[in-house]
C-alpha positions as CSV (number, residue, x, y, z in Angstrom):
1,X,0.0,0.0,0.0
2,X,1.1,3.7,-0.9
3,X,2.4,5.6,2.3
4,X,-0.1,7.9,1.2
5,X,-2.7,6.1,1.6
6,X,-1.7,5.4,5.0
7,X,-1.8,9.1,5.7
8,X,-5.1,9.1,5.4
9,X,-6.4,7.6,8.1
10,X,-6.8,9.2,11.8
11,X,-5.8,6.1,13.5
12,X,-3.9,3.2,14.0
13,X,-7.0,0.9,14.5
14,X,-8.9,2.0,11.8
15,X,-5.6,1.4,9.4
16,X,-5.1,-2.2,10.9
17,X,-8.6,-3.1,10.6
18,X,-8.9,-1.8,7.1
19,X,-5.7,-3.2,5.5
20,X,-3.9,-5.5,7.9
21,X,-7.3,-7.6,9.3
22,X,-8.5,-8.1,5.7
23,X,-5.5,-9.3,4.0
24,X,-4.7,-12.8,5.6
25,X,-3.5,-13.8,2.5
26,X,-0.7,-12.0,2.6
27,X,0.4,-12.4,6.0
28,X,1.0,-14.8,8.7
29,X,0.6,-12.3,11.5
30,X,-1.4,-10.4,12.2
31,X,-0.4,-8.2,14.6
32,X,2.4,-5.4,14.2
33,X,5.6,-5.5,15.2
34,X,7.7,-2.4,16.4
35,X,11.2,-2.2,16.4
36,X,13.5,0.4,18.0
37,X,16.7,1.3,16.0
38,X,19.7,1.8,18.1
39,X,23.8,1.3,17.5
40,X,22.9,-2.9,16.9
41,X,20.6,-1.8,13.9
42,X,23.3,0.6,12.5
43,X,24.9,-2.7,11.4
44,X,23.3,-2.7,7.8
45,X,23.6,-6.3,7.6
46,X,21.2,-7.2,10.7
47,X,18.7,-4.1,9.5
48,X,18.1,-5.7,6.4
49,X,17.8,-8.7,7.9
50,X,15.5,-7.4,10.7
51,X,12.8,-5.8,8.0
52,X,13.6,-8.0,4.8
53,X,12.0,-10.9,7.6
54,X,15.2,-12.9,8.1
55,X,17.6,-14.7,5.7
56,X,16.3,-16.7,3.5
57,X,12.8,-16.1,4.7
58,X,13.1,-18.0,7.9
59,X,9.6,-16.2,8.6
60,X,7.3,-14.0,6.4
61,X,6.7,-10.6,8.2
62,X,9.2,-8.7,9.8
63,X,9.1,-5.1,11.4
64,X,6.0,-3.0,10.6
65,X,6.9,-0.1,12.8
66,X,10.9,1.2,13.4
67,X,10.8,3.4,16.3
68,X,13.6,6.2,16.8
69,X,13.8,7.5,20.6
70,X,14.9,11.9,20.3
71,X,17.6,11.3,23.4
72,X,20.0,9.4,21.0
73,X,20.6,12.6,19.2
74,X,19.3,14.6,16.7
75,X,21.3,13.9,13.5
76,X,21.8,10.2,14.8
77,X,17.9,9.7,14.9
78,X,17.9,11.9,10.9
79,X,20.1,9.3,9.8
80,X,19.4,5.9,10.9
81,X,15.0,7.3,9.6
82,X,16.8,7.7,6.2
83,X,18.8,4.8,6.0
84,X,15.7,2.5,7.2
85,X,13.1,4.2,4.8
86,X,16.0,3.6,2.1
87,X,16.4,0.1,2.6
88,X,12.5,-0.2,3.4
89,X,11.9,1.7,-0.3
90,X,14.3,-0.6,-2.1
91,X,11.9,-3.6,-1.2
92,X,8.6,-1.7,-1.7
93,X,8.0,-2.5,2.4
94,X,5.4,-0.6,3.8
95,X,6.5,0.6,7.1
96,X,6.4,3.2,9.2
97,X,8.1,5.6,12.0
98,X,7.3,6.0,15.6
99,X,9.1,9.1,17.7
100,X,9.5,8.5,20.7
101,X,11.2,10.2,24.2
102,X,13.4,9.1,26.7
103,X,13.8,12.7,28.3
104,X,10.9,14.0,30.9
105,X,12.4,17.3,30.5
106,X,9.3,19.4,29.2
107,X,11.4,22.1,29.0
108,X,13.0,19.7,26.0
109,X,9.7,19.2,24.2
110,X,10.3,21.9,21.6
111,X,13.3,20.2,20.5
112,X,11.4,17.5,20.4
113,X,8.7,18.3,17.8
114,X,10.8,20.2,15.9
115,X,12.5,17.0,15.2
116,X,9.3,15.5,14.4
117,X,8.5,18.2,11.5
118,X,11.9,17.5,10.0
119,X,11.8,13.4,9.7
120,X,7.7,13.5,9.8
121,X,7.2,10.2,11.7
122,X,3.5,8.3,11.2
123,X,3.2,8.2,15.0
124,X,4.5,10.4,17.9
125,X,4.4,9.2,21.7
126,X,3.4,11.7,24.6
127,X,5.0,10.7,28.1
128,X,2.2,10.4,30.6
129,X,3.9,13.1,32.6
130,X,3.7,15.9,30.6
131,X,0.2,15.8,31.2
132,X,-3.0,15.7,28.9
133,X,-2.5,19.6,27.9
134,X,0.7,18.8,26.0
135,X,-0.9,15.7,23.9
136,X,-3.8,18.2,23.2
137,X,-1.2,20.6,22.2
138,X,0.7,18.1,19.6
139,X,-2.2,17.0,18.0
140,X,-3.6,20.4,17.2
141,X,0.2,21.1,16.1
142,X,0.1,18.5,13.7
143,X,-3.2,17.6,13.1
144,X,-3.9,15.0,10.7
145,X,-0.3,14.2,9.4
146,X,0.3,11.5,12.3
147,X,-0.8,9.9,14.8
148,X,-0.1,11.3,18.9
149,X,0.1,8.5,21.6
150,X,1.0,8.6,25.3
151,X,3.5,6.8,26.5
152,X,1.9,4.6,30.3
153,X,5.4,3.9,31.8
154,X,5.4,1.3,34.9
155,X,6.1,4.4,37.7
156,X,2.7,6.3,36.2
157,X,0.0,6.8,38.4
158,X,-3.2,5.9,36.2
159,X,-5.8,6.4,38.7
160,X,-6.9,8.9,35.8
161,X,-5.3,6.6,32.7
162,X,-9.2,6.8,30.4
163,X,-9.2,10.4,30.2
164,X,-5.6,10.1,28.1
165,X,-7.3,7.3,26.5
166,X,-9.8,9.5,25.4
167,X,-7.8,12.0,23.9
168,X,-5.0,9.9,22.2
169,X,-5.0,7.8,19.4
170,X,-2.4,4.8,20.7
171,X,-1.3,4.5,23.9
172,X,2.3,2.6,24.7
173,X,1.9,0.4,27.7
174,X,4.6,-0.3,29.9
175,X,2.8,-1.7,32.6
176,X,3.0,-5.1,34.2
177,X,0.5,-7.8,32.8
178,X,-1.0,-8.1,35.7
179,X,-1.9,-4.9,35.9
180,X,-2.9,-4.6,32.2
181,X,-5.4,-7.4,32.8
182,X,-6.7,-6.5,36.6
183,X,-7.1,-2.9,35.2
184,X,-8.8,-4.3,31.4
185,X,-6.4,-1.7,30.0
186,X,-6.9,-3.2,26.4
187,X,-10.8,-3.3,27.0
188,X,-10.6,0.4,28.0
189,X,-8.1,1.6,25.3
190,X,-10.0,-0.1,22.4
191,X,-13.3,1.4,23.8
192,X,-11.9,4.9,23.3
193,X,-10.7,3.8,19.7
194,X,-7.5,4.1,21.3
195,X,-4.9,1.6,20.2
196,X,-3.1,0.0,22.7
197,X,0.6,-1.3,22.1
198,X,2.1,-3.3,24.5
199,X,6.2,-3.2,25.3
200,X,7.7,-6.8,25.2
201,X,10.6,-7.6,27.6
202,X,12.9,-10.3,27.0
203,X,16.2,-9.8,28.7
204,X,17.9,-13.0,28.3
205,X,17.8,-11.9,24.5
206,X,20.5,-9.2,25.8
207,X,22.8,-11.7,26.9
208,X,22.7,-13.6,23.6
209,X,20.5,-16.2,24.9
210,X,17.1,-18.3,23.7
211,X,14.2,-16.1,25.1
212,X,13.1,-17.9,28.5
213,X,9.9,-20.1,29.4
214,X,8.9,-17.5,31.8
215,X,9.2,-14.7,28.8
216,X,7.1,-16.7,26.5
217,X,4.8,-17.3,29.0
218,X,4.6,-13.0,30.5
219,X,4.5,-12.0,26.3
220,X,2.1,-14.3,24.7
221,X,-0.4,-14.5,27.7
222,X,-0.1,-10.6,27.7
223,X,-0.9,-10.6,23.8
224,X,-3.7,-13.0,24.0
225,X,-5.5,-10.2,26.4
226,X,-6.1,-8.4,22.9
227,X,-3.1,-6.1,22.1
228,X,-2.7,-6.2,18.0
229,X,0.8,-3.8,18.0
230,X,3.9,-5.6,20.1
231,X,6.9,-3.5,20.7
232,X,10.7,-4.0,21.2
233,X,13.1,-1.3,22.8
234,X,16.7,-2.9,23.8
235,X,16.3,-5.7,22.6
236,X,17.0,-4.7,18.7
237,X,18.8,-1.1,19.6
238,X,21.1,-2.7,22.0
239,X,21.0,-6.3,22.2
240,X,23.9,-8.6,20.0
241,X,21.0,-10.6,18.1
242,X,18.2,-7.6,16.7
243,X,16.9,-9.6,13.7
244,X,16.3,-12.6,16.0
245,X,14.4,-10.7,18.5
246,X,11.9,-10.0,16.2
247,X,11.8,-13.3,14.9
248,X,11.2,-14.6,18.5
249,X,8.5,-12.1,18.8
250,X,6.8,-12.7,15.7
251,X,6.6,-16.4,16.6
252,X,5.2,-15.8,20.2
253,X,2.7,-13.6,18.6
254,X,1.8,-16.2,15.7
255,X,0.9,-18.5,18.3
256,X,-1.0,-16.1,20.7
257,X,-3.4,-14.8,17.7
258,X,-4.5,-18.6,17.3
259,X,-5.8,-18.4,20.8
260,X,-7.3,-15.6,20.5
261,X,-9.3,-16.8,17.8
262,X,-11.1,-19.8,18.4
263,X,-13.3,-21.6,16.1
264,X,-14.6,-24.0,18.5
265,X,-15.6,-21.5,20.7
266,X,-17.7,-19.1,18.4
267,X,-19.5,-22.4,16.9
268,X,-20.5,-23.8,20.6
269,X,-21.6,-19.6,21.3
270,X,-24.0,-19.6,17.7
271,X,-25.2,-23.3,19.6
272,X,-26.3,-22.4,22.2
273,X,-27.5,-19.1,21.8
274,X,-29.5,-21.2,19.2
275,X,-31.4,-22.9,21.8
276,X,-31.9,-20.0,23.7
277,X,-34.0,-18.1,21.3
């Protein structure tokens, strides 16, 4: 599909819906996948290998979503958007960009969208802390031209979390599962046509090691809860294996969406609500 055409729409549910949900065909997942570029992914080797989805196609879909974070630098985030929407071009990939911040300095948020209007990223993340005022701001700044999110990291207080979901139109969640589920996070986001994206954690990928039981387990029951957009952050910026962690996402996340669909289930519901007329 033409980047334009993504443009178009206000929201990152309506665009999955519309052109990821409806072509099955063409994908094995269906969820997204965001990856965060760092010094690992300046390696042009394991970049192509992280979007081209592996060598030799080991799997079919690779990153959707490359996220840049501002703190890395200015002309280091410039670059490594160009090189990834070079290589991305070359292979007629249809990805996109996601800003993001490390620094809760608001007196730094200028910076911050002016670096947006120079690389024009499809999505832009909010912290939490800067307070509903500043998303507000951003999305009157930039209207329709991409999509703002706020960023739920694990110290946030979010006593007052759905009136942020109201106003954005993603939200990244870095919250514990258990929290996500007690609190029906996904339920709440989705309610406000808010897209919720969940932040994957697998540390022993850092250390060159096979992702653990316990990580499989924390990611896949997480995804199952409904999230459709799965996110990576040190583990393909930093960590010695980037392509890989994707693949091991993608694979967790092949095998959540088949519980989350369940044939058997939605023919015993149309059963008994059979009888029940």
């Amino acid at each position: 599909m033409d980047k334009k055409v993504i443009m178009q729409y206000t929201n990152l549910n309506q665009f999955f819906m519309e052109n990821i949900m409806t072509k099955k065909g063409e994908r094995h997942r269906l969820s997204l996948i965001i990856a965060t570029l760092g010094p690992s992914t300046d390696n042009e080797k394991e970049l192509i290998t992280m979007i081209t989805a592996g060598i030799a196609r080991q799997w079919t879909d690779g990153v959707d979503i490359a996220r840049v974070v501002h703190s890395d630098g200015e002309s280091t985030v410039i670059n490594r958007v160009n090189v990834f929407r070079e290589q991305c071009s070359k292979r007629n990939l249809n990805t996109s960009i996601y800003l993001d911040t490390n620094d809760t300095n608001v007196k730094n948020f200028d910076k911050y969208l002016a670096l947006a209007k120079t690389i024009k990223p499809k999505y832009i993340s909010i912290p939490k802390k800067f307070g509903i005022e500043v998303i507000n701001n951003t999305k009157r700044t930039f209207q329709d031209s991409m999509l703002v999110g706020v960023r739920v990291e694990a110290d946030d207080d979010i006593s007052d979390i759905e009136s942020y979901l109201e106003i954005s139109d993603f939200a990244m969640v870095e919250l514990p599962s258990k929290i996500i589920v007690d609190e029906k996070i996904v339920e709440k986001a989705k309610q406000k046509n808010c897209e919720p994206i969940y932040l994957a954690k697998m540390p022993t990928l850092m250390e060159g090691q096979v992702q653990s039981r316990d990580e499989n387990f924390e990611i896949g029951h997480t995804l199952e809860d409904g999230f459709d957009i799965v996110a990576l952050y040190e583990e393909t910026s930093h960590g010695p294996y980037s392509a890989r962690a994707v693949k091991c996402l993608d694979e967790i996340a092949v095998e959540s969406e088949k519980l989350r669909v369940n044939p058997f289930g939605d023919l015993l519901d149309k059963f008994l609500s059979f009888f029940k007329k």
